[in-house]
C-alpha positions as CSV (number, residue, x, y, z in Angstrom):
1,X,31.7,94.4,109.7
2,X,31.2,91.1,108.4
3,X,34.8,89.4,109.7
4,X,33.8,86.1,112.0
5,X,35.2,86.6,115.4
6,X,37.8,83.7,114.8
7,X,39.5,85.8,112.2
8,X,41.0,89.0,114.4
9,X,43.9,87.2,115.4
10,X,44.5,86.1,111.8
11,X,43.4,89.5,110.8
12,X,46.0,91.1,112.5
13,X,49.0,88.5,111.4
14,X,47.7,89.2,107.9
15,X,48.2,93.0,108.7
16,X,51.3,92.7,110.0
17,X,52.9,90.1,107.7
18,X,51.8,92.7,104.6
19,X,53.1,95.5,106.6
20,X,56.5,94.4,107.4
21,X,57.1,92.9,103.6
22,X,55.6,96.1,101.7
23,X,57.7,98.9,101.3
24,X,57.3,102.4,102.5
25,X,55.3,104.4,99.3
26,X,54.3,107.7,98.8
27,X,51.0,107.6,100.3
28,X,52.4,107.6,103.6
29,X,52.3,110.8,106.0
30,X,55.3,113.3,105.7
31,X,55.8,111.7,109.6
32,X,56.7,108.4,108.5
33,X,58.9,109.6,105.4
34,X,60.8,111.5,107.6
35,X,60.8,107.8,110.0
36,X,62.3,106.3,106.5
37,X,66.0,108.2,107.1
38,X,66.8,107.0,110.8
39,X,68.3,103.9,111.8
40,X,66.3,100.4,110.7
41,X,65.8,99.6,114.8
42,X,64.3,103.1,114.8
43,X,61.4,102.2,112.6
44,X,60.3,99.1,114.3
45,X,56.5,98.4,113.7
46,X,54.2,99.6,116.8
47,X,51.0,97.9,117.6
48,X,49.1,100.6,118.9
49,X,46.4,98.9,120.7
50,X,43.6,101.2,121.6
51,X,40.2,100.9,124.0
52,X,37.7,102.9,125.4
53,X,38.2,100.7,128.4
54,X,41.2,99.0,130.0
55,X,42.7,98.1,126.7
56,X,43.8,94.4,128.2
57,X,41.6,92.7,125.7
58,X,43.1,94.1,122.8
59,X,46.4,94.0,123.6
60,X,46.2,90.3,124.4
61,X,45.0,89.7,120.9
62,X,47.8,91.6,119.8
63,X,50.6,89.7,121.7
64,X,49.3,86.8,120.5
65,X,49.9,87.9,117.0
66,X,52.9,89.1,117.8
67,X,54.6,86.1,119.3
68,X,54.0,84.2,115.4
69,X,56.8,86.7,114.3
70,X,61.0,86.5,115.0
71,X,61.7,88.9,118.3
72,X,62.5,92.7,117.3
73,X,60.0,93.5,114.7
74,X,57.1,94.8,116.0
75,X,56.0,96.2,119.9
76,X,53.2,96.9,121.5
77,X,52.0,100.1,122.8
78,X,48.4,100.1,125.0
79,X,46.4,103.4,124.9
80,X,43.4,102.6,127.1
81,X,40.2,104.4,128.4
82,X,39.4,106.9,125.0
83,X,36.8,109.2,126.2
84,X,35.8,111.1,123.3
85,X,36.3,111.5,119.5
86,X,38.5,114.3,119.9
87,X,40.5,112.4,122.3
88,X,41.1,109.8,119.3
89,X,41.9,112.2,116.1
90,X,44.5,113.5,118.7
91,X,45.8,109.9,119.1
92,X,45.5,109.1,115.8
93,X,47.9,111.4,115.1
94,X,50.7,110.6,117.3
95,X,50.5,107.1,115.8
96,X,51.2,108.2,112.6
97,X,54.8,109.4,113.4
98,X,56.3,106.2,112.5
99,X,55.3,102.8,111.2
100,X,51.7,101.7,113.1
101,X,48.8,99.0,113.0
102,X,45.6,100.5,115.2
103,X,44.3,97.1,116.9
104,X,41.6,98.8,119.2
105,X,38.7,97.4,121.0
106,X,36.1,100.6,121.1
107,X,32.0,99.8,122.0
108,X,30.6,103.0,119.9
109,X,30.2,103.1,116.7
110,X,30.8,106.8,116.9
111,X,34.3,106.0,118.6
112,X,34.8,103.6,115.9
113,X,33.7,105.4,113.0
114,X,36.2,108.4,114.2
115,X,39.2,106.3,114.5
116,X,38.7,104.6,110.8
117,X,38.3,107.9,109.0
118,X,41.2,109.6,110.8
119,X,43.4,106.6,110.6
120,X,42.5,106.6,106.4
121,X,43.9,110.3,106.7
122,X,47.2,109.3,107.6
123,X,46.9,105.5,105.9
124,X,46.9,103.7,109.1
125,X,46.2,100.2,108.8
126,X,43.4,99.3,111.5
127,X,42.1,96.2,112.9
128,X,38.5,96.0,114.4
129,X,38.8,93.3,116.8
130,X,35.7,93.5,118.6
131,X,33.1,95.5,116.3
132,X,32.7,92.6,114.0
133,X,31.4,90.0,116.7
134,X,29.3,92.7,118.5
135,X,27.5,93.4,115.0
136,X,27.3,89.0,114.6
137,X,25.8,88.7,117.6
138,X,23.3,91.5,117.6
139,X,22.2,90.2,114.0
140,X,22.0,86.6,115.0
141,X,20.1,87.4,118.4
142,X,18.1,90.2,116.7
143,X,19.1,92.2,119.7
144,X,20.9,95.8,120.5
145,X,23.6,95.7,121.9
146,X,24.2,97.6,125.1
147,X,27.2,100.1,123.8
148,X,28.7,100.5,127.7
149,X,32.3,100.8,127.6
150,X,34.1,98.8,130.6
151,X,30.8,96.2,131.4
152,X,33.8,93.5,130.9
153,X,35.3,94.9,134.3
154,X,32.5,95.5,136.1
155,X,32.2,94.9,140.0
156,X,29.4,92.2,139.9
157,X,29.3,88.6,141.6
158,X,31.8,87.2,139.2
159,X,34.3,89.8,140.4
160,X,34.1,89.3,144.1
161,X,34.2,85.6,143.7
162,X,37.8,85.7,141.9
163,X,38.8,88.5,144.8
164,X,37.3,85.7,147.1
165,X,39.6,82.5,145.0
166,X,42.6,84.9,145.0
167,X,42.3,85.6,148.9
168,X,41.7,81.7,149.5
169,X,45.3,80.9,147.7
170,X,47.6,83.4,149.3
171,X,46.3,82.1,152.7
172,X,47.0,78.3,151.8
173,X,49.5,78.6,149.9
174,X,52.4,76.2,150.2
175,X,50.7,73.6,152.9
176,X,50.3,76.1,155.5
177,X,46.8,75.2,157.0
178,X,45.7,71.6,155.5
179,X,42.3,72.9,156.4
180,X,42.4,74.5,152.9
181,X,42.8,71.4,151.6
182,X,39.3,70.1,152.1
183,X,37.8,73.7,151.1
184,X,39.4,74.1,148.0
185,X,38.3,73.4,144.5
186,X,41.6,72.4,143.3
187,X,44.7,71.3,145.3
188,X,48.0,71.1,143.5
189,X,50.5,69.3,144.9
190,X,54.7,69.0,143.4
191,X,57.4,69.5,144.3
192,X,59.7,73.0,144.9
193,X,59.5,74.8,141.5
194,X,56.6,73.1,140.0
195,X,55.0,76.5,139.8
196,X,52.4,75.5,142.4
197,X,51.6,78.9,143.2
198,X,51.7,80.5,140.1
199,X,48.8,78.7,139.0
200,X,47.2,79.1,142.1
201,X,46.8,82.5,141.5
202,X,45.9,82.2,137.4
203,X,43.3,79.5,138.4
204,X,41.8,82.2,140.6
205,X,42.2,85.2,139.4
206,X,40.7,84.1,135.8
207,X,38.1,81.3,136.5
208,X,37.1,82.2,140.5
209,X,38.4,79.0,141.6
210,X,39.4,78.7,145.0
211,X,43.2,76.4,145.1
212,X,45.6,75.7,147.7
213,X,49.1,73.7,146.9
214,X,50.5,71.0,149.1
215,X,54.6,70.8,148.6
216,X,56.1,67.5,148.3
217,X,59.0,66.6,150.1
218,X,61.1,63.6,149.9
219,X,61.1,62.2,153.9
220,X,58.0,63.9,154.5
221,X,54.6,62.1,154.4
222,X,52.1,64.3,152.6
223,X,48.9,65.9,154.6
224,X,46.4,62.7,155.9
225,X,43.5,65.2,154.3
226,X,44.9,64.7,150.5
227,X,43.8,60.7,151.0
228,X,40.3,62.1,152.3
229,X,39.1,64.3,149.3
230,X,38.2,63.6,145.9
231,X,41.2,62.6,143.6
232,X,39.7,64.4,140.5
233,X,40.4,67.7,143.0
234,X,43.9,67.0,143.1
235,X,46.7,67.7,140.3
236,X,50.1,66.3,140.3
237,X,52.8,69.1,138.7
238,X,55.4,66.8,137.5
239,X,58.7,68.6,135.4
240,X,62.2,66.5,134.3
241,X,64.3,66.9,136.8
242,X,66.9,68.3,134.8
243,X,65.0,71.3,133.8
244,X,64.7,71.4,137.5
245,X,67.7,71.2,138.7
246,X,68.8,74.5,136.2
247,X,65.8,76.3,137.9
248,X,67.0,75.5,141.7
249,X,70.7,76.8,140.6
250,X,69.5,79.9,139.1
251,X,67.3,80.3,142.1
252,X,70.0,79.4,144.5
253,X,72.2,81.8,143.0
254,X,69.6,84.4,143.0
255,X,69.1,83.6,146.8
256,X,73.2,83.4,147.9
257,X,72.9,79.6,148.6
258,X,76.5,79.1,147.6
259,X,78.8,76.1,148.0
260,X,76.9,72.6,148.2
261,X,73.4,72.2,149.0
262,X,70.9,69.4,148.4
263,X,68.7,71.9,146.9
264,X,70.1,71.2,143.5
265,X,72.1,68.7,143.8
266,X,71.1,66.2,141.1
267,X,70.6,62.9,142.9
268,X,68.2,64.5,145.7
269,X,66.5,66.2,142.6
270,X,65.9,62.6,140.9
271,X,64.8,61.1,144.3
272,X,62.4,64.0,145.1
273,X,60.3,63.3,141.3
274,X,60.7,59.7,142.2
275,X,59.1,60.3,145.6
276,X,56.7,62.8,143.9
277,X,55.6,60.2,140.9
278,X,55.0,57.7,143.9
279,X,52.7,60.5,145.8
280,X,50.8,60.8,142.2
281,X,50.2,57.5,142.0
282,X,48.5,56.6,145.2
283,X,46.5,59.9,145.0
284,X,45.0,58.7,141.7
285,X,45.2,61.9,140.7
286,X,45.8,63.7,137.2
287,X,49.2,64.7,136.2
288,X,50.3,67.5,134.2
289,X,53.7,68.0,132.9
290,X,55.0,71.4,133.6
291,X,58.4,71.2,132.2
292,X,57.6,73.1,128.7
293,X,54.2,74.9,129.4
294,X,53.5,78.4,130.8
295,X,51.6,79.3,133.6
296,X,48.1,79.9,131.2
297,X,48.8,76.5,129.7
298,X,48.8,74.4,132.7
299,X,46.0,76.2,134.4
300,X,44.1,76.4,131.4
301,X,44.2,72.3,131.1
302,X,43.4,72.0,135.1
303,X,40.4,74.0,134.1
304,X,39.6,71.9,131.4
305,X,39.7,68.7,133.3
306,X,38.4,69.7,136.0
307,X,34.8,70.2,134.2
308,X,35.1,67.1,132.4
């Protein structure tokens, strides 16, 4: 129980990376020796990642260890809200019909001392990925710790104020009332595609904050309240406009806009980021590049600046 919290995701990549490279043996169940004669596909690794709550926490830790490995090797299955120990020998044992790491995120130590002995039955690899910290924290603090499955989702303050954010950016979304503007915590402004809204929603469904996005469009004079409110409020989404110019075809085939349109036509694409770089610089604002970052990455760095 010693493991530093830092060390479950490299934890679990060291599990995996020994799993996948050491051959099947003899101390395996009969289940998985009977796994050994079908098709390679058919034995793919499963992640069984396994909770006495939602099971979100574990099986983000998991797909992040998953994503260090080549596409096709391993999968993640999420077995959330365990209930009793019975309940986990049972589960246990379905996991131990094929090849299987136990990731699993339990509060009691019963819970936990259930699934390690059962999963040693059947040679299950396991990874504690919350235990460890609980026990660092209670040693460091000198303090029990509560043992209350599900506290993480509770419906307390915290909660209602991301309901609250997440209300805030569906109804000013996309410029519709500029009152929103001079409400919000964070206004992002770009142009089609940016992923404006996107991050809208991360930013408040993850850190409570309340954002509306302002569109850009080449012609069109942005909202007189964006010059009235603090420029650290205000991110510019800026992408290479040939990257953008794939995502307006694929969206205009998606939405039957056949035959020419300026849409994604590559020279009203250049002179919309043009107009769009312009915007950024008389705002003053920050700029993030969107081009090669996912939503989490780009939120997560508005969040980060933002508290600077």
């Amino acid at each position: 129980m010693g493991v530093p919290n830092f060390c479950h995701s490299a934890l679990l990549l060291v599990r995996l990376a020994a799993y996948w490279s050491t051959p099947l043996d003899n101390k395996e169940s009969a289940a998985v020796n009977d796994v050994k004669k079908l098709a390679p596909d058919a034995r793919e690794l499963v992640v069984f990642t396994l909770s006495d709550s939602s099971g979100e926490t574990a099986e983000a830790v998991g797909r992040a260890a998953l994503v260090q490995f080549p596409p096709g090797r391993a999968s993640i299955y999420r077995l959330p809200q365990v209930k009793s120990c019975q309940q986990l020998a049972g589960l246990v044992r379905e996991c131990a019909n094929g090849r299987a790491v136990i990731a699993y995120t339990l509060v009691l130590p019963e819970y936990r001392e259930t699934l390690e002995a059962e999963a040693a039955k059947f040679s299950i690899p396991t990874v504690d990925l919350l235990g460890p910290l609980i026990s660092r924290i209670a040693s460091i603090t000198q303090t029990a710790p509560l043992s209350q499955p599900g506290r993480l989702h509770l419906l307390d303050e915290s909660y209602f104020k991301r309901i609250e954010a997440v209300d805030f950016a569906i109804r000013f979304d996309d410029g519709k009332n500029p009152d929103g503007i001079k409400q919000a915590d964070i206004v992002l402004i770009g142009v089609s595609r940016t992923s404006k809204t996107p991050n809208c929603m991360y930013l408040a469904h993850h850190y409570g904050l309340k954002a509306a996005n302002v569109p850009l469009v080449f012609g069109v004079d942005p909202p007189l309240a964006l010059f009235q409110i603090n420029p650290k409020k205000i991110f510019g989404l800026a992408i290479d406009p040939y990257l953008l110019q794939e995502i307006r075809t694929t969206r205009a085939i998606v939405l039957g806009m056949r035959g020419e349109n300026d849409y994604a036509d590559p020279d009203r694409i250049r002179q919309e980021v043009r107009y769009a770089k312009k915007i950024f610089r008389e705002l003053k604002c920050h700029v993030i590049d969107v081009s090669a970052k996912a939503i989490e990455e780009t939120s997560s760095e508005i969040f980060l600046q933002l508290r600077q």
